[in-house]
N, C-alpha and C positions, 0 to 999 in steps of 0.2 A: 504494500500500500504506500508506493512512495508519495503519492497527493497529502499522505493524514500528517499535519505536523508533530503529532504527539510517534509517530512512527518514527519520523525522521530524525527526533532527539531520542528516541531509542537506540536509534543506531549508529547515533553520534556523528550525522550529516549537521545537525542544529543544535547549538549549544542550549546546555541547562545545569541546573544547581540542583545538583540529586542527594536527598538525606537518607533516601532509601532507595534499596534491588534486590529482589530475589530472585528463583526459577519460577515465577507467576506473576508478580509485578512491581512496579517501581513508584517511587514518590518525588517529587520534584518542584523546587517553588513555581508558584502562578508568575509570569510575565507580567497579569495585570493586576495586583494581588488588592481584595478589595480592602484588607489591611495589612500591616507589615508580617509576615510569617505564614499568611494563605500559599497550602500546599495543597495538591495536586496528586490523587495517587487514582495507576490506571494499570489495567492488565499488561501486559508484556504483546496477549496476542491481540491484533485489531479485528475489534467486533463495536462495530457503530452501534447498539442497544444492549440495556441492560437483560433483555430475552434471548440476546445473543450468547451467552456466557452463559456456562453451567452453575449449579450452585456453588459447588465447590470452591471456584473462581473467584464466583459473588462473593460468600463468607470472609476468603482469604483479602481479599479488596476491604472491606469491614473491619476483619482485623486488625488491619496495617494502620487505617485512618481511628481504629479505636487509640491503638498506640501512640497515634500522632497527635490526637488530641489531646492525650495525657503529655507529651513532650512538648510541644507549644505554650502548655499553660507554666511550664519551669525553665522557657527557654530565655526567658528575660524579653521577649517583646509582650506591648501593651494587652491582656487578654484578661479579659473580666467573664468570659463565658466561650462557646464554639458550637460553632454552627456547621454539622455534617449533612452537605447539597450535593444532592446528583441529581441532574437535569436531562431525562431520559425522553428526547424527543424534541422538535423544533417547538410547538404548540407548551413543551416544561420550559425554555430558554435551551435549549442545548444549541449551543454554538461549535462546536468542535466533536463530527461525527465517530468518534474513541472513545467506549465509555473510561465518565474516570470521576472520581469524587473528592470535592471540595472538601478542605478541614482550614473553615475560616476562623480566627482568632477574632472575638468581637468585645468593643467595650460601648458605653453609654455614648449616645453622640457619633457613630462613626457614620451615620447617614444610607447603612444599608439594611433594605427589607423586604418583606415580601408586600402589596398590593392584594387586597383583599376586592372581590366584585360586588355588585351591588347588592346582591342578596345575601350577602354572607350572615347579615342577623338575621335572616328570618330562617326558623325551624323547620325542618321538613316535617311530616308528619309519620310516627312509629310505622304506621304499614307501608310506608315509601320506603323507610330506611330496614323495613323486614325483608320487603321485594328485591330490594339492591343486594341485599347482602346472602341473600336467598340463591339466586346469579353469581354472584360472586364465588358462593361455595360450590356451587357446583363446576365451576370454570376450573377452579381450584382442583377439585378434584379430577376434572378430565386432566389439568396439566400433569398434575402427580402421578396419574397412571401412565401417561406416554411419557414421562423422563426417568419412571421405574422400569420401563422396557430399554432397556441399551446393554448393547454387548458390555461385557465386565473384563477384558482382555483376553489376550491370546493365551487360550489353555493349551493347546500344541503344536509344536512347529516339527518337519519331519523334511528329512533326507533318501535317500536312497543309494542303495550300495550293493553291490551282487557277493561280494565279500565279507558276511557277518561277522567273522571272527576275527578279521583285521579291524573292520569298524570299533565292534566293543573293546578290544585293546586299545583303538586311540583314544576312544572320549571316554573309557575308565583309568587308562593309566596315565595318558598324558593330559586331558581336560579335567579329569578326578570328579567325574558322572555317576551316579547309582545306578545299574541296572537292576530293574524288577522284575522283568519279565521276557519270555523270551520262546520264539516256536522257531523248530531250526529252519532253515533255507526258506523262513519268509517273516521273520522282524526282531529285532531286540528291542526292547523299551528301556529308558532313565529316567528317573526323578533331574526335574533343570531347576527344583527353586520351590515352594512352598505352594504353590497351586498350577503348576507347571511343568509339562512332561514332553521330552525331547525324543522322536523315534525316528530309527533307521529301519527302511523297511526293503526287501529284494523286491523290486521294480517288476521282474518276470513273475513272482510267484502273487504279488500281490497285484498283478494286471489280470490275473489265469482268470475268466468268466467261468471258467469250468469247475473251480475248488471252491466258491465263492461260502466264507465262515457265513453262520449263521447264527442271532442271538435270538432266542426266546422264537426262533422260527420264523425271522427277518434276517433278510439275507445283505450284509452287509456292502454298499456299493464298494466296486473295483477303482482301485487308483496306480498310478505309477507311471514315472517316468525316465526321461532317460537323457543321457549328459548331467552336466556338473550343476548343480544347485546351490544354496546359498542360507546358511541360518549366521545368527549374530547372536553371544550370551552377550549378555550385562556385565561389568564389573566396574571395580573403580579406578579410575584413570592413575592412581598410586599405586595400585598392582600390576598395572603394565611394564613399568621395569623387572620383575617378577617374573611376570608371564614370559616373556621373552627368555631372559635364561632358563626357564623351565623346558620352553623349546628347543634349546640350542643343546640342552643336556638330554632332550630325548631325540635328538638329530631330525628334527622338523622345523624345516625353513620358513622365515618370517619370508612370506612374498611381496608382504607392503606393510609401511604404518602412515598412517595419516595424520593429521592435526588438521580437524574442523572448524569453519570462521566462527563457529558457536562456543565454542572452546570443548576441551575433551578431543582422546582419541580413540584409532581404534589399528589394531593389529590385524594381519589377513594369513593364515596359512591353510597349508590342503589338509585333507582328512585322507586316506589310506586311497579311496576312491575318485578324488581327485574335484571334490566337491569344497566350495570356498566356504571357512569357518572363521569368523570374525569376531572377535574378543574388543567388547568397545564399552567405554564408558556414556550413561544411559543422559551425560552435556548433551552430545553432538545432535540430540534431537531440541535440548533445551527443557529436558527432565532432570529429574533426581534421583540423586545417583544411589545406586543400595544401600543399607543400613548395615556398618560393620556388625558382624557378627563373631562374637569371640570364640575360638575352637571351644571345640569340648575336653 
């Protein structure tokens, strides 16, 4: 989105005075700040509405500006109260299509507010405000069911190899993979991570229309294919010096390493079958990165 300004001081095309970044979003003083200390904090990715951005997003945005408003009132500018404004929409004021929320620092006199319309004193009446809110809940509830239906990540990712027992020697002894399971001349299975399983499966056997497994007396569709394929584990970009001497001591060549404009890298070598296995820190997408885990 190079047109959204708030992108373009992301990416440090446009200067700005940043008090906060993380891998979700950043904080940065207003340009036009309606008092001295008015910050600015906005996701990382451009999404012009606040319906654009999942919740998760939304909270973490919330959080940062709950934090900033407790730092503003101890920063030493004028701040007698704070006013938390997100303008979600032309018709709210939103002038800059990026969502991103205001944490203005406000005292007596500073001549900023909101405009109330002309009916603002008169009451609605109980069965108007029952109808409304009647609507409301149930909008509510349609949203909450279509943003509880979404994939929850990738449970498997799978290679193929006509050599099962060279395969489970490389990613159990030199990737250091759990196999669980295993049927011979058509797959080995590994544990890749806490909800997440990595298989190598024989291309020929698991193509056969003819042997085709069956569970509960469904017969599982046929997959498989052929040439060199491509999976990527997670780790953390400080284990990569690591990982490499591990290679070089199991006589498996590093055939590339990279360094991405996102920061983070990643490693490329072959597996037995000649399939590309990529060791990268979970930066280069502009995630986070795994939680050390101390041995056992």
């Amino acid at each position: 989105m190079g047109e959204c300004v708030f992108c373009r001081i992301l990416s440090g095309t446009l200067p700005a005075s940043f008090v906060h970044r993380d891998d979700r979003c950043a904080a940065f003083m207003d340009i036009k700040p309606v008092n001295p200390g008015h910050v600015l904090v906005i996701p990382l990715e451009h999404k012009p509405h606040l319906v654009d951005i999942n919740e998760e997003t939304a909270g973490h945005v919330m959080r940062v500006g709950h934090r900033l408003a407790a730092a503003v009132r101890t920063s030493g500018v004028r701040c007698e109260g704070v006013n938390l404004f997100l303008a979600d929409g032309k018709a709210a004021m939103q002038e800059v299509f990026h969502v991103h929320l205001h944490v203005i620092p406000r005292h007596a006199g500073d001549g900023f507010g909101l405009h109330f319309g002309p009916n603002y004193d008169t009451l609605p009446p109980r069965d108007e405000l029952d109808r409304v809110a009647e609507n409301i809940r149930a909008a509510l509830d349609s949203t909450t069911r279509r943003r509880t239906l979404r994939l929850r990540g990738v449970l498997e990712a799978c290679v193929y190899s006509d050599d099962l027992d060279a395969a489970q020697q490389f990613y159990t002894n030199v990737l250091g993979l759990e196999p669980f399971a295993r049927e011979p001349d058509r797959f080995v299975f590994f544990h890749a991570g806490p909800s997440n399983v990595f298989l190598v499966f024989n291309p020929s056997s698991s193509a056969d229309t003819s042997h085709r497994p069956t569970v509960g007396g469904v017969f599982i569709p046929p997959h498989g294919a052929t040439g060199s394929s491509h999976v990527a584990f997670a780790v953390t970009d400080a284990d990569l010096d690591v990982w490499r001497e591990r290679f070089a001591n199991a006589k498996v060549e590093v055939e590339a390493e990279v360094t991405w404009p996102r920061g983070g890298r990643s490693l490329y070598v072959r597996d037995p079958t000649g399939n590309s296995v990529e060791l990268a820190s979970p930066r280069i997408w502009g995630l986070r990165e795994p939680p050390l885990v101390p041995d056992a």
